[in-house]
N, C-alpha and C positions, 0 to 999 in steps of 0.2 A: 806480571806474576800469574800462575799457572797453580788453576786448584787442580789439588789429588785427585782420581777419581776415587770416590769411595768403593770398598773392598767388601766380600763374601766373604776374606779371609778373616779369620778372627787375629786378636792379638796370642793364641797358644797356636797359630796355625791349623786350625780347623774350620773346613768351610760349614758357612751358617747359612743354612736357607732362606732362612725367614728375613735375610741381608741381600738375598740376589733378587733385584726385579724382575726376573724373567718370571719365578718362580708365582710372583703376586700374578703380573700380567696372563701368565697361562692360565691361572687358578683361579681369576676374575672374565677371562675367557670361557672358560669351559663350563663355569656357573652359569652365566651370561648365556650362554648357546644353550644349555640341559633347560634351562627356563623356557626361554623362548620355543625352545620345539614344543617340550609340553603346551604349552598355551597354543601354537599356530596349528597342534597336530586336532584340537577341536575345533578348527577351523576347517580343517581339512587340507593347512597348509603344509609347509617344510621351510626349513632354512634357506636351501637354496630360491626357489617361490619368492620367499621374501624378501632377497636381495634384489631379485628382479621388479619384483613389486616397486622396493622401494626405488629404487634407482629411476623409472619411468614415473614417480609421481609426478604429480600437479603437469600430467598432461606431455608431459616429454617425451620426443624421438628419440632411438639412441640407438647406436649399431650393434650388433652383439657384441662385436669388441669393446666396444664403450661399457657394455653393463660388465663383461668378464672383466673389466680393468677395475671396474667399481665394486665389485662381488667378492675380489679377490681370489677369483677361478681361471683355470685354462681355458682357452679359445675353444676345444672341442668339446670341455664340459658344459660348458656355457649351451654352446650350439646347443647340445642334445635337452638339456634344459631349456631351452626355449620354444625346442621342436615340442616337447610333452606342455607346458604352456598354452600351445597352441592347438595342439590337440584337445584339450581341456578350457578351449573357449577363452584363457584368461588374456592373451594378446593375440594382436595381429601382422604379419610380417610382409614386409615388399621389398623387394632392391632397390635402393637409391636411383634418383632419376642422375646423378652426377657422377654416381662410380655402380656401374652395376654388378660389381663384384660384391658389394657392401649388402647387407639385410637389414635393412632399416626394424625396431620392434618397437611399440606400441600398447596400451593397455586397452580391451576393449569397455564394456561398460561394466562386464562382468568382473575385468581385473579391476577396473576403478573400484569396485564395491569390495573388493576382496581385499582390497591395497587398503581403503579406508579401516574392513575391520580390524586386518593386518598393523596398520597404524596404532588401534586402539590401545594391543595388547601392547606393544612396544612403549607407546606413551607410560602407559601402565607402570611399565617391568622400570619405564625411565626414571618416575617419580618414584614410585619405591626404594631405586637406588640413591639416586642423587636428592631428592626432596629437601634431605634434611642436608644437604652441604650448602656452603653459602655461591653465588654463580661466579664470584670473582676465583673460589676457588677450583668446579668446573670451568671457567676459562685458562685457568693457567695447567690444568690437567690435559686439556685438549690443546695449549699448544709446546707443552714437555710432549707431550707424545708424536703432533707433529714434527716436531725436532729430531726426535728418537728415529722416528722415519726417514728424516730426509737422511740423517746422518748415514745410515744403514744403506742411503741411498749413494754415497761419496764414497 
């Protein structure tokens, strides 16, 4: 047996917003990001920054592909985000000793410290949001959305 998907449509035929998930997921998105910049922009951070921040935490290599795949950015946005990164002290780049086409990037000590306070504000904005949900119900949010994804990916 085969559940319905559930509908935006109402039962007089009028689409209902507040019924389409896209409409939560964008609008819990775009809160999400207006937050965080504020907070990382007295750091002196950005969005972008902070993807990369995070993505090399707790000491990790990772090619710039790797972080644009983790960032959810294009390959040459990424680059040039990485190149201003690096101009600004917060990593450091070399080409793989295995493919030297590859740019291996790195946080220096500086990005370590930026990525920590960068952390903080995030932990932050996390508990505020989620604190008061129970984790059985953050795990099954995190893996509906998983799903959501692969599906998207099929």
């Amino acid at each position: 047996m085969t559940e319905q998907v559930p509908s935006a449509i109402s039962a007089s035929g009028e689409f209902d917003i507040e019924q389409w998930p896209f409409y939560w997921l964008t609008r819990f998105t775009g809160r999400y990001l207006h937050e965080m910049e504020i907070t990382l922009k007295t750091l002196g951070l950005d969005i972008p920054r902070w993807r990369v921040l995070m993505s090399l935490r707790g000491d990790k290599v990772l090619s710039v592909s790797e972080i644009a795949d983790n960032a959810i950015v294009k390959l040459p946005t990424m680059t040039r985000i990485v190149q201003r990164m690096q101009t600004d002290g917060l990593v450091r780049c070399r080409q793989s000793a295995s493919d030297r086409r590859v740019t291996e990037v790195e946080l220096t000590d500086a990005g370590k410290r930026a990525g920590q306070q960068a952390w903080a504000v995030a932990d932050s904005l996390y508990t505020r949001t989620f604190g008061k949900i129970p984790a059985d119900d953050v795990m099954r949010l995190n893996r509906t959305l998983r799903t959501l994804n692969r599906n998207l990916d099929d």
